[in-house]
C-alpha positions in Angstrom: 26.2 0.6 -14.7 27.5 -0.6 -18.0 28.6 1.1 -20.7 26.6 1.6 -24.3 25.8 -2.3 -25.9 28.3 -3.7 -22.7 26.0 -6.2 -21.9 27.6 -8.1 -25.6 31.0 -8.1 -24.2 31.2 -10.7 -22.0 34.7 -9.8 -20.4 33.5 -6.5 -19.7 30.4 -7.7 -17.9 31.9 -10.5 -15.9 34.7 -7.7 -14.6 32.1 -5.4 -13.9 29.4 -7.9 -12.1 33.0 -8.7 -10.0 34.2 -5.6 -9.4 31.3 -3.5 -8.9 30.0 -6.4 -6.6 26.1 -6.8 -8.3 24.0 -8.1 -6.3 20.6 -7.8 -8.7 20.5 -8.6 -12.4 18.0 -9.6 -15.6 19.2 -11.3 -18.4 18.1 -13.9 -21.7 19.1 -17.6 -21.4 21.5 -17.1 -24.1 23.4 -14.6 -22.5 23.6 -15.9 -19.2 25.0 -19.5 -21.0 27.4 -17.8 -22.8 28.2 -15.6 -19.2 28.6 -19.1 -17.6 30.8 -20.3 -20.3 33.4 -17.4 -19.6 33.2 -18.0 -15.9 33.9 -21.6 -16.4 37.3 -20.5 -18.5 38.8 -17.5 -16.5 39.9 -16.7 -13.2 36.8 -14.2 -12.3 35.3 -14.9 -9.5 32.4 -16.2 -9.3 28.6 -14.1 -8.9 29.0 -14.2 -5.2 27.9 -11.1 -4.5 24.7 -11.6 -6.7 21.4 -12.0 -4.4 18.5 -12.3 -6.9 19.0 -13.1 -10.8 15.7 -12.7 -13.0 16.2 -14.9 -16.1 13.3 -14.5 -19.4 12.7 -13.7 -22.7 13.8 -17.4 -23.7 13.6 -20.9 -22.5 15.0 -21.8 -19.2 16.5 -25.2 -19.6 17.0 -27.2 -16.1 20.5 -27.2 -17.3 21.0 -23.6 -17.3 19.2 -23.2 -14.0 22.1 -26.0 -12.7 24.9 -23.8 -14.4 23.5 -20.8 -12.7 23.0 -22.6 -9.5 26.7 -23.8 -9.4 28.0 -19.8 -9.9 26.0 -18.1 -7.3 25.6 -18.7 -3.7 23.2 -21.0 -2.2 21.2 -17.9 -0.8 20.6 -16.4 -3.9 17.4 -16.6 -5.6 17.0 -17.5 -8.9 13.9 -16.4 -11.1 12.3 -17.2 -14.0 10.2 -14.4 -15.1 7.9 -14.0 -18.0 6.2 -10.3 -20.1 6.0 -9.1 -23.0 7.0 -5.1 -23.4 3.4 -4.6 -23.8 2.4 -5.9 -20.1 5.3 -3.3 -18.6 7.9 -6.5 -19.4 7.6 -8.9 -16.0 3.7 -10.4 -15.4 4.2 -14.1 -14.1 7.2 -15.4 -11.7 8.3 -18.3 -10.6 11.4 -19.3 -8.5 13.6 -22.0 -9.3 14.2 -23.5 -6.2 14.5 -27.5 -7.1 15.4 -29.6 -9.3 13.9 -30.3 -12.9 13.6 -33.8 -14.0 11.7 -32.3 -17.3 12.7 -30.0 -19.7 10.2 -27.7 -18.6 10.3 -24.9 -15.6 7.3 -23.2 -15.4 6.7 -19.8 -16.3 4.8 -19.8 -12.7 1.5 -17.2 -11.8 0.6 -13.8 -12.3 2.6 -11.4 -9.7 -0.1 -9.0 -8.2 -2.6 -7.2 -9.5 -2.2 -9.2 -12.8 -4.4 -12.0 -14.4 -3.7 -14.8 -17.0 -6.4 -16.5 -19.3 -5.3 -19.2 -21.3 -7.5 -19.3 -24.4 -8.2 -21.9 -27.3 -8.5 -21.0 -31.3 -12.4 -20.7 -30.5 -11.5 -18.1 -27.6 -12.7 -20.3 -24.8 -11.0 -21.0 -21.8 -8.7 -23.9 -22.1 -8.8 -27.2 -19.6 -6.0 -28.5 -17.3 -3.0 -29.4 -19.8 -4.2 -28.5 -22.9 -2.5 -25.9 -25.1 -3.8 -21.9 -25.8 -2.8 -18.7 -26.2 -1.9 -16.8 -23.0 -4.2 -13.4 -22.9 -2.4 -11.3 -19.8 -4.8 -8.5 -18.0 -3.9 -6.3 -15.5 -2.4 -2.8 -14.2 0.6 -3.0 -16.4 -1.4 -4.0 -20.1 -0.9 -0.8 -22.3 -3.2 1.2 -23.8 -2.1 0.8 -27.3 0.3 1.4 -30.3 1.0 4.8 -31.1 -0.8 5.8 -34.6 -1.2 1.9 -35.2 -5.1 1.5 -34.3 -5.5 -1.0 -37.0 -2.7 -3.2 -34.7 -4.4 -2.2 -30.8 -7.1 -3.6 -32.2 -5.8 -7.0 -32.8 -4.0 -7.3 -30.0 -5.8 -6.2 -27.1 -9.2 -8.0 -26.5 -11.7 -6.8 -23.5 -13.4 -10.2 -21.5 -15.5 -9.0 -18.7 -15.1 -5.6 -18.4 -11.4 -6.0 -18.5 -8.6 -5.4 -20.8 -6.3 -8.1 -21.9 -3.6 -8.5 -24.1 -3.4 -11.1 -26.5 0.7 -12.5 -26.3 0.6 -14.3 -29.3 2.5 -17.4 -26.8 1.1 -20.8 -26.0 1.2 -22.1 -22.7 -0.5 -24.4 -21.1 -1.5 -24.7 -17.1 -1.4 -27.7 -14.4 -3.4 -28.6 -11.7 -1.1 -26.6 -9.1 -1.8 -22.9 -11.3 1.6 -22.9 -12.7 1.9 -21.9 -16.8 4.4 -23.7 -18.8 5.3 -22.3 -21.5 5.1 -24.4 -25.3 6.2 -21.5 -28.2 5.3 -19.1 -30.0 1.9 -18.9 -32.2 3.9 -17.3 -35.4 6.7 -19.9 -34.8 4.2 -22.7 -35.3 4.8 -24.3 -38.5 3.4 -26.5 -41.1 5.8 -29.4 -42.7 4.1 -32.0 -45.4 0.5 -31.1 -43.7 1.8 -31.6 -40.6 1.7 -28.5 -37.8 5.0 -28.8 -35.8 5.4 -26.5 -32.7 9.2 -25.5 -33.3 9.3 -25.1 -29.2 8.9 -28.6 -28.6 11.6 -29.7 -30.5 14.1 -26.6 -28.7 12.8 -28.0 -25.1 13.9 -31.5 -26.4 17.4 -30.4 -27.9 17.8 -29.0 -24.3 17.5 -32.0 -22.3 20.5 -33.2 -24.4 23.9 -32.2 -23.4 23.6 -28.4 -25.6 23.2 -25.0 -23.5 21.1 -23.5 -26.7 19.6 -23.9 -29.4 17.0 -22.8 -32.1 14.7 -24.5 -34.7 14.1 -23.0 -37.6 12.0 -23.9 -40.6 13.8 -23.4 -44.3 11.9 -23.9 -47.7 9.1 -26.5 -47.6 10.9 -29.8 -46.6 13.1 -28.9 -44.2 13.7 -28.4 -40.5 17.2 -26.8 -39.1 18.4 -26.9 -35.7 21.1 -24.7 -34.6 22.6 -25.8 -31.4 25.6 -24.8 -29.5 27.8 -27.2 -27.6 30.6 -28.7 -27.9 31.4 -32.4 -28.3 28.6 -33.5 -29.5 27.8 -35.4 -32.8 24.6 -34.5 -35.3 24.0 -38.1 -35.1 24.3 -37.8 -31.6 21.5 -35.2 -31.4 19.6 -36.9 -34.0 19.7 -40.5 -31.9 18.3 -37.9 -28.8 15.5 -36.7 -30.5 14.7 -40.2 -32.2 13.7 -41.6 -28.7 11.3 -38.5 -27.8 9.8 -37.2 -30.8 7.7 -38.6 -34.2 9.5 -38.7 -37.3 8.4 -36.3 -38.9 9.3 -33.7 -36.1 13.0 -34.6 -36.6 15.1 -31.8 -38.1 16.3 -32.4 -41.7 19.7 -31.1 -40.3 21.6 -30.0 -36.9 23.8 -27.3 -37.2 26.6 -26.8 -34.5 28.1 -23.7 -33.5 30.7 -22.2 -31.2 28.0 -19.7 -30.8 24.7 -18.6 -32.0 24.5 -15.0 -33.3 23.0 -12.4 -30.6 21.2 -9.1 -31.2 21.5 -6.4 -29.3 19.4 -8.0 -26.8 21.0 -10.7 -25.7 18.6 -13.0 -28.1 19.2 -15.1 -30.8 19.0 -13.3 -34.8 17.6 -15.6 -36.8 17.9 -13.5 -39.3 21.8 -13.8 -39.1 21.7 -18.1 -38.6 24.0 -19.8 -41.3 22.1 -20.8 -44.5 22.1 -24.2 -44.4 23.7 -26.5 -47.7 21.2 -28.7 -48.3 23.6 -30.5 -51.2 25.0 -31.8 -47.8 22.7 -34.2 -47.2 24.6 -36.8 -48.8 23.2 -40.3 -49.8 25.4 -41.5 -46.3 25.4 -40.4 -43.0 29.3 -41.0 -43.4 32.1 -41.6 -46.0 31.4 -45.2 -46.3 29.3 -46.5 -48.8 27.3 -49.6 -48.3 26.2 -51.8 -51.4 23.3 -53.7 -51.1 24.1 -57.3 -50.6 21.0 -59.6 -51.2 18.6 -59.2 -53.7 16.2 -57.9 -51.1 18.2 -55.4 -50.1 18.7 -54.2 -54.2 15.0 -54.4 -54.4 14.3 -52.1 -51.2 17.9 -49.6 -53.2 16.0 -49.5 -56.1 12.9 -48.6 -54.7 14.4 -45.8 -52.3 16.4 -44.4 -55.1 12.8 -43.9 -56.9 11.2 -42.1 -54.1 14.4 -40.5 -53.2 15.1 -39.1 -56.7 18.4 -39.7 -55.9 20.9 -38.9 -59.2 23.5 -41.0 -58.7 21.3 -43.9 -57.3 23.7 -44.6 -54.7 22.2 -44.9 -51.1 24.3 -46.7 -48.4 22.0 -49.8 -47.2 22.7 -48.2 -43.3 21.7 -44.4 -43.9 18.5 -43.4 -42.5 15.6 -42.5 -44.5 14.8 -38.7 -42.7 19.0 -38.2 -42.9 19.4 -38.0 -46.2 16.4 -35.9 -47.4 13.2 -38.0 -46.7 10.4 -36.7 -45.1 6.6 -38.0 -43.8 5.2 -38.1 -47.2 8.0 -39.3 -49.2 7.8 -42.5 -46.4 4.5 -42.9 -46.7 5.2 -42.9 -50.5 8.0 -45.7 -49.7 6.0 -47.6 -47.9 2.9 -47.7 -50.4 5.8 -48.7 -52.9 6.3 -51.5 -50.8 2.7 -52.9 -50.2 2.4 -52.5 -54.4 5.8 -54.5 -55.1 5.5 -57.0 -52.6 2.2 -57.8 -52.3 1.2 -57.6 -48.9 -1.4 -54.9 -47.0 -1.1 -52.8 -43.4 -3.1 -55.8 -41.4 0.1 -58.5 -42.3 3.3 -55.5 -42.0 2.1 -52.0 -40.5 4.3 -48.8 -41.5 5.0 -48.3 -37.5 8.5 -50.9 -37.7 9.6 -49.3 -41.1 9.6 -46.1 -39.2 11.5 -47.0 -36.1 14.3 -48.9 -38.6 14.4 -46.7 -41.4 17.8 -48.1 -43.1 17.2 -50.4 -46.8 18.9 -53.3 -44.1 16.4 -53.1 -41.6 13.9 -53.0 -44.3 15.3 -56.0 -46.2 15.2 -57.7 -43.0 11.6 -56.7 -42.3 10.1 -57.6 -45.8 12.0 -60.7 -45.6 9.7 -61.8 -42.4 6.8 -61.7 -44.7 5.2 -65.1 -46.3 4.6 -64.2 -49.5 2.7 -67.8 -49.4 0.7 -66.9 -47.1 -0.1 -63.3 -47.9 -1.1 -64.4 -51.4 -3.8 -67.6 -49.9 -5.4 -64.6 -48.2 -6.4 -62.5 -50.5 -9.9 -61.8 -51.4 -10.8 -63.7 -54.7 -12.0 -61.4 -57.4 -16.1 -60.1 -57.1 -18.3 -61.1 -60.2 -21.5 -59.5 -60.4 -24.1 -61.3 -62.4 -27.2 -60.0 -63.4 
């Protein structure tokens, strides 16, 4: 019904859904936000003609389910379907019919005549909640890549007589049968010894008040997120994900744009994100500078310049630690600084407060709680061994 690559002019779809009166359609998450954001700034009708929409292929936040919700009618049904190519494209389903307190809707069950076994690293079948690969069986699994044996052979796996293919995804399943989908194996990444599943920190951005979003792994220190909205600050995002993920799961930097760059599906290309300027991350998470103002607070400066490497040994005593290029092990490195220059161990000051007020002021303040007195009159004396 459309013309060659028309599903990338959004215009041209919206008039053509309208017009043409659709009353099925499949599209990507991305597509669909950007397809709501045109209806929300035009005078098209609405997709009232439109009877059943299939979203997949990405995420489905709750908030785009409510976008979608609030442009069709209240009979239409709204899926959220879930395939690979190699499983003929659709091989679980589930209707969103409620709302989503979580950022989670389920990918749902198998349709007919397909099967789902949810596998750990050891290939055994996974319990209730816990994370594995997603292995789909069935009358639509292909029979291979053409001329690329060396390939069939990795990905299709045969489990009691059957044929499944291995999708490379992790899910997990509750205690109703419904999958939930967690990211992709390959997008799995490892920061500072740390193994960060990239999809975890998407599903969070999209409880925020973004329609999209991708995390994306540059170099060895850093973590990116690209999001799309508008009105919304980095330190905005970054306060968001402070409150629902560990530290070191925070992105280095958040990107905003107008738009994030389809292919020719409909999907994000990574490949054309915005490099990211690193030299950005400035010593302040704005233009003001704050000097230390107590001697504490010069101690706790000098020390962070140290870790920090930081040339021009000017860090603003109200800048977070992971905002301005810190990471896991360069705190753990702070905080081992600390414990040598001030004399105290874990069991008297743990590194848990440092972490949740990571400025030099709330470390001043923190080290300042400590008596040094104290500390000192507990220390073990020194072990003599005599013959």
């Amino acid at each position: 019904m459309l013309r060659r690559k028309g599903n990338m002019d959004l215009m041209y779809l919206a008039t053509v859904l309208s017009n043409k009166q659709v009353s099925y359609m499949f599209a990507v998450p991305t597509l669909l936000n950007s397809l709501c954001d045109l209806l929300d700034e035009v005078q098209i009708p609405h997709l009232h003609s439109m009877r059943s929409l299939c979203a997949g292929g990405e995420i489905v936040s709750p908030k785009l389910a409510e976008r979608i919700k609030s442009n069709v009618t209240r009979d239409c049904l709204i899926w959220h379907v879930y395939g690979p190519a190699e499983t003929t494209i659709f091989s679980t389903y589930h209707q969103v019919n409620s709302t989503y307190q979580s950022c989670a809707i389920p990918l749902g069950q198998p349709l007919p005549n397909y099967r789902c076994l949810i596998h750990d690293e050891f290939g055994q079948h996974v319990i209730i909640g816990q994370e594995g690969e997603l292995l789909v069986g069935g009358v639509g699994v292909f029979f291979g890549y053409i001329d690329r044996d060396d390939l069939t052979e990795k990905a299709l796996v045969k489990i009691d007589g059957a044929v499944y293919y291995r999708t490379g995804d992790l899910v997990r399943i509750d205690s109703s049968g419904l999958i939930y989908y967690i990211g992709r194996k390959d997008y799995q990444v490892k920061l500072h010894g740390q193994r960060i599943e990239v999809g975890e920190i998407e599903r969070c951005l999209l409880d925020s008040h973004i329609s999209a979003c991708v995390v994306v792994k540059w170099g060895d220190d850093h973590l990116v997120a690209y999001v799309k909205g508008s009105g919304i600050s980095e330190e905005d995002l970054r306060t968001h994900c402070r409150s629902r993920l560990p530290p070191f799961m925070i992105p280095s930097m958040f990107i905003v744009l107008n738009q994030l760059p389809l292919n020719a599906n409909g999907k994000v290309d990574r490949k054309r994100l915005p490099v990211p300027d690193f030299s950005s991350l400035s010593t302040s998470t704005s233009n003001t500078y704050n000097a230390p103002h107590t001697e504490m607070e010069e101690r706790v400066h000098n020390l962070w310049c140290e870790v920090l490497q930081t040339a021009d040994k000017k860090i603003s005593t109200t800048s977070g630690f992971f905002t301005i290029g810190g990471h896991s092990l360069l705190f753990i490195k702070l905080y081992h600084h600390y414990q040598s220059s001030f004399g105290f161990d874990s069991h008297t000051l743990s590194i848990t407060p440092f972490l949740q007020q990571a400025t030099i002021a709330e470390h001043a303040k923190l080290l300042e709680t400590i008596n040094f007195a104290d500390v000192k009159s507990k220390a073990w004396p020194t072990l003599h061994i005599s013959e």
